[in-house]
Structure formats: structure tokens, C-alpha cells
Rosetta silent file (secondary structure, phi, psi, omega in degrees, C-alpha in Angstrom):
SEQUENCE: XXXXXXXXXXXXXXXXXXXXXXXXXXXXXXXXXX
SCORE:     score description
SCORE:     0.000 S_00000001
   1 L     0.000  -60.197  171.699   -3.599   17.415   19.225 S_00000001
   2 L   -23.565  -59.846 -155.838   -2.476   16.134   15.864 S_00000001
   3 L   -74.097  -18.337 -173.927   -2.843   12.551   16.647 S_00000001
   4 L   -80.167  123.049  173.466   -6.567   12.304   18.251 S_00000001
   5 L  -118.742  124.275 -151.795   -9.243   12.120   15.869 S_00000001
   6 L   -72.023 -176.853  171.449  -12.906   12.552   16.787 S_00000001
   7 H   -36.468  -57.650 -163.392  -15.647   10.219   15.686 S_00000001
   8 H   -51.250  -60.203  168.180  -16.604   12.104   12.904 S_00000001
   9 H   -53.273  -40.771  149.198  -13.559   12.073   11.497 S_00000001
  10 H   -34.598  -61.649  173.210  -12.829    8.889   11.979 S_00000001
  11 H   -69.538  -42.501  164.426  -16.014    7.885    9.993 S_00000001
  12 H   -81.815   -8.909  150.055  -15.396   10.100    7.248 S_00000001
  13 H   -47.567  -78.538 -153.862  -12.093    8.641    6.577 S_00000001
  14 H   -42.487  -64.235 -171.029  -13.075    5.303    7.234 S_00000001
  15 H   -87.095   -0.806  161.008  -15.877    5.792    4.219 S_00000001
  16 H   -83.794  -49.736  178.705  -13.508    7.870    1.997 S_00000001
  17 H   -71.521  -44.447  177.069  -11.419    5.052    1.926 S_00000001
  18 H   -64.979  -11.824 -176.789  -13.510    2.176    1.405 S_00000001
  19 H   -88.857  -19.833 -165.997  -15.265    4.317   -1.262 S_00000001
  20 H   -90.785  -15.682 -175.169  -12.431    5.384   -2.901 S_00000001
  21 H  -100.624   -4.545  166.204  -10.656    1.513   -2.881 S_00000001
  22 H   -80.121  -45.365 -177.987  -14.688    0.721   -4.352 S_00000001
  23 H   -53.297  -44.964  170.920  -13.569    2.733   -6.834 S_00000001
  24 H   -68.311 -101.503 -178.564  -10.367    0.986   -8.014 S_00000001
  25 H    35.796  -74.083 -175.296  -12.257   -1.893   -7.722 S_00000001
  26 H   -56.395  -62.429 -164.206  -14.604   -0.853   -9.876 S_00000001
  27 H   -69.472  -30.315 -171.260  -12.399    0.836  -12.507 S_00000001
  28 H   -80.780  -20.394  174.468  -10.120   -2.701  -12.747 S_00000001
  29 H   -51.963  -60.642 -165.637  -13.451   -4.998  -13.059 S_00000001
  30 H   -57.201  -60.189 -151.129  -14.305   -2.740  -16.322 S_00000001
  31 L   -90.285    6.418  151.657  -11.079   -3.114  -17.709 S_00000001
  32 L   -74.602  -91.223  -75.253  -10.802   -7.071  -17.464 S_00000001
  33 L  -119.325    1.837  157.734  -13.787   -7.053  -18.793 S_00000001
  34 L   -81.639    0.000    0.000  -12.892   -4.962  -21.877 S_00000001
């Protein structure tokens, strides 16, 4: 059960992670740039 995940889920991972690694991103950009 555990291991199968439907679409949905799949996709709201998928865009939790790239948003949340956008984030880092983000936050390390400012602080070169301080």
C-alpha cells in the first residue's frame, strides 16, 4: 500500500519540492547579494 502513490500525490510532492528547493535558491541569491 505504502509504496504506490497516486497521481495526485505524486504532483503535489513533485511541486513541494521544486518549490521548496526555489526557496533555498532564493534565500542563498539574497544573501550573496548582501
Amino acid at each position: 500500500m505504502g509504496t504506490f502513490l497516486s497521481p495526485v500525490n505524486y504532483w503535489e510532492a513533485l511541486i513541494r519540492f521544486i518549490f521548496v528547493r526555489q526557496v533555498n535558491l532564493e534565500e542563498q541569491y539574497f544573501k550573496d547579494i548582501q
